[in-house]
N, C-alpha and C positions, 0 to 999 in steps of 0.2 A: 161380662157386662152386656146387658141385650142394646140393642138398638136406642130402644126410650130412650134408655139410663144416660146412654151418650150423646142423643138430641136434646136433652130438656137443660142439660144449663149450659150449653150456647144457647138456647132460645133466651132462658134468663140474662145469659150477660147483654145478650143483644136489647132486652127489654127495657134493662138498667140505663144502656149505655142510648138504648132512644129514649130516656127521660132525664137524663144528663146534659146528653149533646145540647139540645136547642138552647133552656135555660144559663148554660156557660157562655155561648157565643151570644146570648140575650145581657149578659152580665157584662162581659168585655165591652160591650157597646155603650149599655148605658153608665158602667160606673166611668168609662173613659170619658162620655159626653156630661158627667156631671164633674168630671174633675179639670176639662177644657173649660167646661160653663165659669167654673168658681174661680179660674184664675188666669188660665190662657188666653182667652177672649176679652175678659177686662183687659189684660197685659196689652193686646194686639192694640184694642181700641184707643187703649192710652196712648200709645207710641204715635199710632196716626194721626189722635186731636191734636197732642198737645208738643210734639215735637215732631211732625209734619214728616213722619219717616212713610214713605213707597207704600204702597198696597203689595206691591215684589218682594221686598226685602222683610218686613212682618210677616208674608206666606212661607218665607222660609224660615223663619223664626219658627214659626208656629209648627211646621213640619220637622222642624228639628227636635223639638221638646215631648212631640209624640208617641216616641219608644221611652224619654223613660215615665212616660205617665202610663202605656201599655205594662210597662214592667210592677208597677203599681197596683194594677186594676188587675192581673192575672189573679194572685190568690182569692180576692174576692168574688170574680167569678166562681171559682173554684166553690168557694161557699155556698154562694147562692145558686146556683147548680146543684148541689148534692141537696140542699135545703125545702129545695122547690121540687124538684124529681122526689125524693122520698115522704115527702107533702100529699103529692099527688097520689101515688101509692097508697101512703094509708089510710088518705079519704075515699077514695073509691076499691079500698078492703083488698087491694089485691096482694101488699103484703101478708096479712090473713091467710088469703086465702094460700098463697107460696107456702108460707112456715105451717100449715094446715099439711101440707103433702111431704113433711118429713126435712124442709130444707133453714140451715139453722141460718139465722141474721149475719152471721161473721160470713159466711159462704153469700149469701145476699150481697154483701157489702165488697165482694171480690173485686168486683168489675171497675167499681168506685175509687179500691186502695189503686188498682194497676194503674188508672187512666191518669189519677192524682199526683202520681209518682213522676208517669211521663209530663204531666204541666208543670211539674217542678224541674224537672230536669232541662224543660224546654226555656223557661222562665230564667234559671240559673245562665243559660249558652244566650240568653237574649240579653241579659244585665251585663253580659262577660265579654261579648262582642260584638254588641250594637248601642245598648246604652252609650258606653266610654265614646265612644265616636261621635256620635250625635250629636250627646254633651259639648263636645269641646268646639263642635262647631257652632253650637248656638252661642257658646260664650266668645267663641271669636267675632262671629256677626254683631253680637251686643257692642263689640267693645271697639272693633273697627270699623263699623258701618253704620250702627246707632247714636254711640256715644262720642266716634271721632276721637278717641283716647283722651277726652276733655276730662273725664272722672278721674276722683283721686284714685289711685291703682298701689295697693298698697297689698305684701300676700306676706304670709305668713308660715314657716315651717317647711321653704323652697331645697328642692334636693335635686341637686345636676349632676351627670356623669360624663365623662369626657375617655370615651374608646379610641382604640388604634388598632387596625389590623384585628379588631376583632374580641380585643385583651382590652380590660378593666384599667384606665392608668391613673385617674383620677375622680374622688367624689368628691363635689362640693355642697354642704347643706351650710344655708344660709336662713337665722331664726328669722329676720324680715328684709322684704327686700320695699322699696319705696320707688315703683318705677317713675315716677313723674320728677321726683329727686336724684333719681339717681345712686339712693345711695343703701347701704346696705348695714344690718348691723348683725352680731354673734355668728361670725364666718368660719369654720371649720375645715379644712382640705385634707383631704386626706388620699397618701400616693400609694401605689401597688406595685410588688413587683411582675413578673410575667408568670409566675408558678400561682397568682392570686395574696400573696401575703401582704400585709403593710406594712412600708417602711419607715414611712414618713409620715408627721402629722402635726398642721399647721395651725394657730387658729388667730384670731384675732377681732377686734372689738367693734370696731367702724370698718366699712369702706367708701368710696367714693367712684362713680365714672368719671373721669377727667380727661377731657382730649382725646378723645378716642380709646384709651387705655382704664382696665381695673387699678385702683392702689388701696391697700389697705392698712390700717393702721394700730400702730399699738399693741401689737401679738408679737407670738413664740413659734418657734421651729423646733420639733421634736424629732430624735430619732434613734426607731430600734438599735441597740444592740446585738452580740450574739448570743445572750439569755433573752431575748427577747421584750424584753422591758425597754420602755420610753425614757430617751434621756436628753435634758433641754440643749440643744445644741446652738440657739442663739436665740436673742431678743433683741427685737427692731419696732423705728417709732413708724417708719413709713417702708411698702415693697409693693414693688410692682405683684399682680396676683395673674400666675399665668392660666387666663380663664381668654378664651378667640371669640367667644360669645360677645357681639354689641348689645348696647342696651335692648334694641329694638329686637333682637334675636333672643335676647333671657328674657322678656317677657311674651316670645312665642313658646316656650323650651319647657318656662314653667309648667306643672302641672300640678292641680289641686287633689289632695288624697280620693277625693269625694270624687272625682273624674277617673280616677282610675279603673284598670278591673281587676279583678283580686287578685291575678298570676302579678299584674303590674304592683301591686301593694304590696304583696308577699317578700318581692324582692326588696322593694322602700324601706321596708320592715327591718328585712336583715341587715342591708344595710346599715343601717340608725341602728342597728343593734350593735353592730361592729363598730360605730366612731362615740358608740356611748353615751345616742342622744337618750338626755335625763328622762324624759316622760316620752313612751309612745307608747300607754294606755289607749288613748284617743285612738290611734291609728290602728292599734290591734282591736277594738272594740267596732271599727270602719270595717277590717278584713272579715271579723268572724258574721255581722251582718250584712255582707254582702253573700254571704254562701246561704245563713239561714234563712233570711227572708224570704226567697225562693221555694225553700218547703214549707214555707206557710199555707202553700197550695194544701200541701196532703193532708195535713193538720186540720186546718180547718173545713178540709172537704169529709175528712171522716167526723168532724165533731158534727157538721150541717147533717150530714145522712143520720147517724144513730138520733138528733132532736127532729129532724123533719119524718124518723118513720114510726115517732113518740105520739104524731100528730090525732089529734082527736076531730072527725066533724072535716068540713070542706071550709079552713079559714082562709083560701082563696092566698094567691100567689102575693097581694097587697101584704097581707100580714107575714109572710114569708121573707120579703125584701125588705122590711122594717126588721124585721130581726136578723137577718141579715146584716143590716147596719148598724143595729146597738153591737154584735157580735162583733163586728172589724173596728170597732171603735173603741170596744176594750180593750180589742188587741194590742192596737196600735197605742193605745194609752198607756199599756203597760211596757210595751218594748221602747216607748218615749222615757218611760221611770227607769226600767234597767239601762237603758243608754247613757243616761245622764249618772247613772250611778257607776257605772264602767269606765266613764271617760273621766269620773273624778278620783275613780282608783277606790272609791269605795265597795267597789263588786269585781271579782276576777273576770278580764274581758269575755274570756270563751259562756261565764256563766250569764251574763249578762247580756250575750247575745244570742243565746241557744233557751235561756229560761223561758221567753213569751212561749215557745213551741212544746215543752215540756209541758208546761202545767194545761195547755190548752188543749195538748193530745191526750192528757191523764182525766181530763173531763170527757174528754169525747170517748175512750176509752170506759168510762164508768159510764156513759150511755148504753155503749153500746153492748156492755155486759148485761145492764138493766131490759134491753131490747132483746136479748139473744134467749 
């Protein structure tokens, strides 16, 4: 291979990759300041008219809610990046003129699939360990510094673990828990021995905080055998429930599926798989789009490139970012459809959260055959 042969596509990836960069970090900015404008900003404003909360305490609000609207606004850049760079290109022919000297579109479009990969990858580790943190401290600020725990505080679908030394000895998932009341209803426990098996498995109907102590009401005590099967080994109307957590402490403990990050769901999951809670459709349909959404980076950055290098004429970067926005609007419309149809058990979770990406890489994909 002479010299040329081995300069000429680094020059290209380098050319692609300076008509990408700016566009992307032009994207991240504005779709994040349009997604502060629409909802963060009202939020802040409200909080300091009409419930007189700090200019301090709304600034950390507002900086907490920041990564996950970054986490947001990444694939769309991605879009509008690949959109506007390959725009640019084919109105001023230098596409042309590239596949003119022998170089096919799929090999054009190298520099795009790498870079798209990496802002998925990067997008996935920013949803996975900075999102979840963020989150739970803007909900903590909300609820102890805003709200003064004055709101009704009611969660739904709560799951506690209670370790020792490092060993598994106790889950409790609780279907609602009613912090302002105190009280709790569809309580499950379930004990482990130290090899990880279950021995024991409790459940009961109500509970109540009472004088400092859990009781709960109206359940059964189950337990294994040496065939391994469940067998009822008492029924009580009322039992003390050995859970150390105060109320003020189970509602710092709790965590919402939606707060987690997916290694933390993954285990919830199995969990609930093992005390054989009835429906965690929802929850699996939570885990599989927490991983996909992230490559909606590459997705959509290969579908923007193969339509922006379609482009005829200088329709100018305006009409690029409008399409742009019908593009992430369909997206998101349709991953709103499969979600709701995943969580109803009407669509298998994994399809249902990996479909939007399919069919929108199978378009991008016939562009870009069409282009090649």
């Amino acid at each position: 291979m002479s010299k040329n042969n081995r300069v000429f596509p680094l020059i290209l990836d380098k050319l692609i990759l300076n008509e990408i960069g700016k566009p992307f970090v032009f994207g991240v900015l504005i779709f994040t300041m349009i997604f502060v404008s629409a909802d963060l900003l009202f939020q802040a404003a409200r909080l300091m008219i009409q419930r007189g909360i700090s200019f301090w305490v709304v600034s950390r609000l507002f900086c907490y809610r920041i990564p996950e609207v970054i986490g947001l606004t990444l694939p769309m850049a991605a879009l509008l990046a690949a959109l506007l760079g390959f725009s640019k290109l084919s109105a001023n022919s230098e596409l042309v003129a590239i596949k003119s000297m022998g170089v096919s579109f799929r090999r054009i479009l190298r520099p795009v699939i790498i870079s798209s990969i990496m802002v998925s990858i990067a997008t996935f580790l920013w949803t996975e360990f900075v999102t979840p943190i963020t989150s739970i401290a803007a909900n903590n600020l909300m609820q102890y510094e805003i709200y003064k725990n004055q709101s009704k505080l009611i969660k739904d679908k709560v799951f506690l673990r209670d370790e020792k030394g490092g060993k598994l000895r106790r889950t409790f998932y609780v279907e609602k828990l009613n912090i302002m009341e105190g009280t709790l209803e569809g309580i499950d426990v379930y004990e482990f021995a130290d090899d990880g098996r279950m021995i024991r498995y409790s459940n009961a109907a109500t509970g109540l905080w009472k004088e400092g102590e859990w009781w709960i009401d109206n359940g059964q005590i189950f337990e294994k055998d040496k065939n391994d099967e469940l067998k009822l080994l008492l029924q009580f109307e009322r039992q003390k429930l050995a859970l150390s957590l105060s109320l003020e402490d189970l509602e710092r403990t709790t965590r919402n599926p939606v707060d987690m990050s997916a290694r933390e769901l993954w285990l919830y999951i199995e969990k609930a798989s093992i005390m054989d809670i009835s429906n965690v459709a929802p929850l699996l349909v939570t885990f599989h789009y927490k991983i996909s959404i992230p490559w909606a980076s590459f997705v959509l950055a290969i579908l923007g490139a193969a339509i922006g290098g379609k482009t005829r004429g200088r329709s100018g970067g305006g009409a690029s970012f409008g399409l742009s926005v019908l593009i992430v609007f369909a997206y998101y419309l349709l991953m709103s459809l499969c979600r709701a149809l995943g969580e109803s058990g009407n669509m298998a979770p994994l399809l249902a959260a990996w479909l939007p990406n399919a069919i929108f890489l199978f378009v991008g994909l016939y562009f870009v055959r069409r282009a090649n």
